[in-house]
C-alpha positions in Angstrom: 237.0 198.1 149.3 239.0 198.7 146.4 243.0 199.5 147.1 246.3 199.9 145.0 249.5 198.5 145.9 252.4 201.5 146.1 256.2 200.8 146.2 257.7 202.7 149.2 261.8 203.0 149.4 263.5 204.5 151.9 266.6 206.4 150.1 269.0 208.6 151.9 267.0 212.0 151.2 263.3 210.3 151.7 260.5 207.6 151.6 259.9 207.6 148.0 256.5 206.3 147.0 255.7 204.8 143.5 251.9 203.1 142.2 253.4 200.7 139.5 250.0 200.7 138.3 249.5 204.4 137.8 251.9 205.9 135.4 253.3 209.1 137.0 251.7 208.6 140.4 254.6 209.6 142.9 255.3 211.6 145.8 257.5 211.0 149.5 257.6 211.6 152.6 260.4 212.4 155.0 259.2 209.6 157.6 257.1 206.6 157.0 253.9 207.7 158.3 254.3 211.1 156.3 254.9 208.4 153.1 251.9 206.9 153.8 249.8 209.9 154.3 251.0 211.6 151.3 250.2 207.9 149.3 246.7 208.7 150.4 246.4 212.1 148.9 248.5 211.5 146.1 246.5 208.1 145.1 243.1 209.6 145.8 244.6 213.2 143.5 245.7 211.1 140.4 242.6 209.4 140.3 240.4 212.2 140.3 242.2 214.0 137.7 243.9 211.5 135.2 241.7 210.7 132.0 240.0 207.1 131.4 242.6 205.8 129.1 245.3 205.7 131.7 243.1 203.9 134.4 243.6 200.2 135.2 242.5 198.0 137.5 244.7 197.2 140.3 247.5 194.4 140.0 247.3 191.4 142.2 250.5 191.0 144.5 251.5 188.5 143.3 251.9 190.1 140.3 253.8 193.0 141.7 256.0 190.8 144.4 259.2 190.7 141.9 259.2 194.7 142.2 262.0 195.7 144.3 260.6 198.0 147.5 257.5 197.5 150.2 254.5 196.8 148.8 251.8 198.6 150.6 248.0 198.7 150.0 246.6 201.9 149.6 242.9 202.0 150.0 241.0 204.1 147.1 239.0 206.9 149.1 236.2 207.5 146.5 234.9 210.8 149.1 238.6 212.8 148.8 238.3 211.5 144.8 235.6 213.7 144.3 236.3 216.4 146.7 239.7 216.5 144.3 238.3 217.6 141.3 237.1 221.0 142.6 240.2 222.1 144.2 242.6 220.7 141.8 242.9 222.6 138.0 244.8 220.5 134.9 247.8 222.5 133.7 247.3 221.5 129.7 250.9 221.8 127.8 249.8 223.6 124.5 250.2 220.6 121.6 253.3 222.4 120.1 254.8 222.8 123.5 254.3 218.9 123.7 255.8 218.2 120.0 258.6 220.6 120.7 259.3 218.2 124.1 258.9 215.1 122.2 261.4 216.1 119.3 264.0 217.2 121.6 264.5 214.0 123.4 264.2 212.1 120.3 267.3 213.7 119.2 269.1 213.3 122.2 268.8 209.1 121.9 271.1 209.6 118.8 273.8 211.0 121.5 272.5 208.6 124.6 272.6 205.5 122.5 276.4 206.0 121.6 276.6 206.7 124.9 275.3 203.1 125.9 277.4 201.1 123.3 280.8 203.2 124.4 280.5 202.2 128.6 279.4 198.8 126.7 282.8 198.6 125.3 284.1 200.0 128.7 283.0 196.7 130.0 283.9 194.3 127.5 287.7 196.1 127.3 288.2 195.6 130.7 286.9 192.2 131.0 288.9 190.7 127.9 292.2 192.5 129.0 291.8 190.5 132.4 290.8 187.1 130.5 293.9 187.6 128.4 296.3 187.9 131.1 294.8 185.0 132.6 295.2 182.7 129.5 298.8 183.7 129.5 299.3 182.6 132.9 300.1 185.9 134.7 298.3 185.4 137.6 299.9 188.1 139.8 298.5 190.5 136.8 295.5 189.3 136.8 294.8 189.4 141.0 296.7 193.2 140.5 294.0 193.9 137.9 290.6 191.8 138.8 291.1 193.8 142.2 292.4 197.2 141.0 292.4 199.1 137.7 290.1 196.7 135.4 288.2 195.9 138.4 287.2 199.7 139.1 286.3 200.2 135.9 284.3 197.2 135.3 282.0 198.4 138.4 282.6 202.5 137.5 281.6 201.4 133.5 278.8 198.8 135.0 277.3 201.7 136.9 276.9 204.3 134.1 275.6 201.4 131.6 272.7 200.7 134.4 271.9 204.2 134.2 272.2 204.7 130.5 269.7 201.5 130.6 266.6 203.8 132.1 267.2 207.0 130.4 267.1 205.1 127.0 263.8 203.4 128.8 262.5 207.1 129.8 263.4 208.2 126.1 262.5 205.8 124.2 258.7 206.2 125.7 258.6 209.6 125.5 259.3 209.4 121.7 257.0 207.0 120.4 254.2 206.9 123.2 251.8 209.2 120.5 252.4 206.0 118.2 251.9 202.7 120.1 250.0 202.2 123.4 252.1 201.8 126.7 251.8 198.1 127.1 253.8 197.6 123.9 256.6 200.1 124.8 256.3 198.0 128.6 258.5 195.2 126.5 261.4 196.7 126.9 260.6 195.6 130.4 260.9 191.8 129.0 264.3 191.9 127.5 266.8 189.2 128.7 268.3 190.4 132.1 266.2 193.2 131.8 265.1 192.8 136.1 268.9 192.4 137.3 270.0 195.6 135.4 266.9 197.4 136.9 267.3 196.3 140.5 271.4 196.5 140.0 270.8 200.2 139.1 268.7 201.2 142.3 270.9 199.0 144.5 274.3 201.6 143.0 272.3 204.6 143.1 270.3 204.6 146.0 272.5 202.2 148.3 275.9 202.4 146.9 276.5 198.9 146.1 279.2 198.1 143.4 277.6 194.9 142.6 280.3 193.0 140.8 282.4 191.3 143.5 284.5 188.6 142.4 286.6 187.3 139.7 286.9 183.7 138.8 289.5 182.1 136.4 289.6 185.8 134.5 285.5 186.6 134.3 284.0 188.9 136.6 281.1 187.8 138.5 278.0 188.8 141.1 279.7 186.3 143.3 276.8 185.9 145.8 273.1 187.9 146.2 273.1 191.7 146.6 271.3 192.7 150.2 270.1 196.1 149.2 268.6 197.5 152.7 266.1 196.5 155.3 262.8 197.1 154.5 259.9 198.3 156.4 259.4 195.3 158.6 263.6 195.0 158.7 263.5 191.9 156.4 266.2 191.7 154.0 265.5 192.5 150.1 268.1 190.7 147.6 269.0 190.4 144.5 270.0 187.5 143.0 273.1 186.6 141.4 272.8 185.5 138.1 274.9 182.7 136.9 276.2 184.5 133.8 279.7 186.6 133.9 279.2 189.7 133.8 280.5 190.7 130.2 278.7 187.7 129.0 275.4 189.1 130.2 275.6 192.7 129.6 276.8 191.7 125.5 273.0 189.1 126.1 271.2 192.3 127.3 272.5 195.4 125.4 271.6 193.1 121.8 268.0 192.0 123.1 267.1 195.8 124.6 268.9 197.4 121.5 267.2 195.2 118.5 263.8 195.9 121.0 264.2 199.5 120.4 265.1 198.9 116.9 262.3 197.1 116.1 259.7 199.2 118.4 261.2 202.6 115.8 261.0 200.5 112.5 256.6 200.0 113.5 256.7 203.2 114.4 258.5 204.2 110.5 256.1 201.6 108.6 252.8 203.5 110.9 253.9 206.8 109.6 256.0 208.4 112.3 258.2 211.7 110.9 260.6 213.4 112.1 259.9 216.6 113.4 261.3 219.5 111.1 263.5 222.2 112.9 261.9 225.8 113.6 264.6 228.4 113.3 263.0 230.6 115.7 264.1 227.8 118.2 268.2 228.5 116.9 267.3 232.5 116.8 266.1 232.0 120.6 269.2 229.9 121.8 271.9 232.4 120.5 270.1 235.1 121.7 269.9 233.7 125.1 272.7 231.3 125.8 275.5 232.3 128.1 278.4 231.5 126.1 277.2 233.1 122.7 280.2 235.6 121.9 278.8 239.3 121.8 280.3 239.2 117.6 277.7 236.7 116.8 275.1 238.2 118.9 275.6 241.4 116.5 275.8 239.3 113.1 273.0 239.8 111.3 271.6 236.7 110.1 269.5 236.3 107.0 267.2 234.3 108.7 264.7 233.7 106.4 267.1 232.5 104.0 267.8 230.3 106.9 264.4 229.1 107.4 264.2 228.5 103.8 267.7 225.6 104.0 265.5 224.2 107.2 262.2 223.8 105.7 263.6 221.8 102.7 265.9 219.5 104.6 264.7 216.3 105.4 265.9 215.4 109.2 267.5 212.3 109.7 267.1 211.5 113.5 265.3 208.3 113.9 267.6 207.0 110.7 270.6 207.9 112.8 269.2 206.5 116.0 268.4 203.4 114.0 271.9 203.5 112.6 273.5 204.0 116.1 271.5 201.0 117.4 272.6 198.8 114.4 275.7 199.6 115.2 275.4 198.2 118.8 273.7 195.2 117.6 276.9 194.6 115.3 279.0 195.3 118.3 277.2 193.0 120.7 277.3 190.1 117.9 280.8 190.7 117.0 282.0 190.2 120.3 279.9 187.4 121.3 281.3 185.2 118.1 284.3 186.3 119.3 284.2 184.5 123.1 282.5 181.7 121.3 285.6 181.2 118.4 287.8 181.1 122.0 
C-alpha cells in the first residue's frame, strides 16, 4: 500500500491541506473530514495528471516531522488515478504566455528585494536605538521603548520581513526554475535560521502571534517557545526559541538567504540565462486599458514603431539590478554585523 504524507492546518477560514512531496498539490476543506476527503481526490487528481519529472517517491516521516502542521497519511488510490485521466483535461499556458509570466516576476524581485533590506533596516534601527539607550543608562527609556514604540515596530517590521522571506522564495523559483532543477533552488530552504523564519511567519499570519517577547539588557529576544495552536489530536505544536537576539539573527539570515540567491542568479548568468526583452505591444495594451491613464494620453499618437525600434536595441538590465540590490544587502548585513562586533 503505497501512501503520501499531507500537511493539514486548521486556519481561521479552513483546513488547509499541503503534500510537501508534490509541488502544487493543495486544496481544504471547511471541516476535518471534508480536508481529508478532498486530500483523497486531490492526491489521487495530481497524480494522474502531473508529468514524470515532477513525481517522487514518498518521504519517510521522519523526514517530514520538523514541518510545522498534522502529518497525515494519505493512501495512493491507483483505481480513482486512472478513472482521473478521462474526466480531467490539462489547461497548457501557451510558451509565450509562460515567458511573459516568468519575466514579470523577475522584474518585480528588483522592487521586493529593496523591499527586504528596508524592513531589515526597520529591525536593526529599532534594535540599536534601544541598545544605545541602554548603554547610556536610561533605563526608564529603554522599558518606555522595549515595551512601546521600538518594541511595536520590531514585531510590525519582524512581521513584513517574514513575509518578504517567502515571496522572494516564491519568486526566486519562479524565475530560474527553466534553468536549474528544483532540488537546487530547495537550498534556499537550508539557509541559517531559514526553519524559525518559516514557522515564525505562519505562526503571525495564520495565528496572530507577535513572536518577539522580551527584551534583555537592550536586545530583543523569543523569550520562551511559541505555542502556535492545538493540533488535530489537541497536542501542542511549538516553536522553539532560538538563543540568538533577534537583530543578531535576522542580520545571520538576510546575508546567508541573500548571497544564496546571489549565487543561485550568477549560475544561472554563467549557464546562459537572458533577460527577457520588452514587447511594446505589452505598454500599448497597459495605457490603453489602465484606469488611471488620462484621456490626453489616451489620444496621443504614439510613433510606436519608432518605439519598438528604442526597445529592441536596449539591452535590459534586470537580473544586474537584482544582483546589484542583493549586493547591496549583503554589504548592509556585513556592515552592521562588524559594527556590533567593534562594540
Amino acid at each position: 500500500m503505497k501512501y503520501y504524507y499531507a500537511i493539514f492546518k486548521k486556519t481561521a477560514e479552513a483546513i488547509e491541506v499541503t503534500f510537501p512531496d508534490l509541488d502544487g498539490c493543495v486544496t481544504f476543506g471547511d471541516t476535518w473530514e471534508e480536508a481529508l476527503e478532498n486530500a483523497k481526490n486531490v492526491l489521487a487528481g495530481w497524480l494522474a495528471l502531473a508529468d514524470k519529472i515532477y513525481k517522487k517517491e514518498p518521504s519517510k516521516h521522519d523526514e517530514l516531522v520538523h514541518l510545522s502542521g498534522e502529518l497525515v497519511p494519505i493512501v495512493v488510490n491507483t483505481k480513482h488515478c486512472s478513472s482521473c485521466t478521462c474526466k480531467v483535461s490539462k489547461k497548457t499556458v501557451p510558451k509565450e504566455e509562460e515567458e511573459k509570466y516568468r519575466s514579470w516576476v523577475t522584474v518585480s524581485l528588483i522592487n521586493k528585494i529593496s523591499e527586504f533590506q528596508h524592513r531589515l533596516s526597520e529591525i536593526v534601527t529599532a534594535c540599536d536605538e534601544t541598545m544605545n539607550l541602554f548603554k547610556l543608562g536610561y533605563i526608564d527609556s529603554v522599558i518606555q521603548k522595549s515595551n512601546g514604540e521600538n518594541y511595536r515596530l520590531v514585531c510590525y517590521s519582524f512581521s513584513s520581513f517574514s513575509s518578504v522571506v517567502l515571496t522572494l522564495k516564491d519568486s526566486v523559483t519562479t524565475s530560474l526554475e527553466e534553468c536549474f532543477p528544483k532540488i537546487k533552488i530547495k537550498k534556499l530552504f537550508k539557509c541559517k535560521h531559514m526553519r524559525f523564519i518559516l514557522d515564525s511567519r505562519n505562526a503571525i499570519t495564520h495565528d496572530g502571534n507577535s513572536i518577539i517577547n522580551g527584551c534583555l539588557n537592550g536586545l530583543y529576544f523569543v523569550g520562551s517557545n511559541i505555542i502556535r495552536r492545538l493540533d488535530n489530536n489537541k497536542e501542542l505544536i511549538e516553536i522553539k526559541a532560538p538563543i540568538t537576539d533577534i537583530r543578531t539573527l535576522c542580520l545571520e539570515f538576510a546575508l546567508d538567504y541573500c548571497m544564496c540567491i546571489h549565487q543561485l542568479f550568477a549560475e544561472a548568468v554563467k549557464n546562459g540565462y537572458k533577460d527577457r526583452k520588452g514587447d511594446i505591444s505589452e505598454l500599448k495594451q497597459a495605457i490603453n486599458e489602465s484606469n488611471i491613464t488620462p484621456p490626453y494620453i489616451r489620444s496621443i499618437e504614439f510613433d510606436w514603431e519608432e518605439m519598438a525600434k528604442i526597445v529592441n536595441n536596449t539591452e535590459p538590465k534586470t537580473v544586474e539590478n537584482i544582483m546589484h540590490n542583493l549586493s547591496e544587502v549583503i554589504d548592509y548585513c556585513k556592515l552592521k554585523t562588524q559594527e556590533t562586533a567593534a562594540l
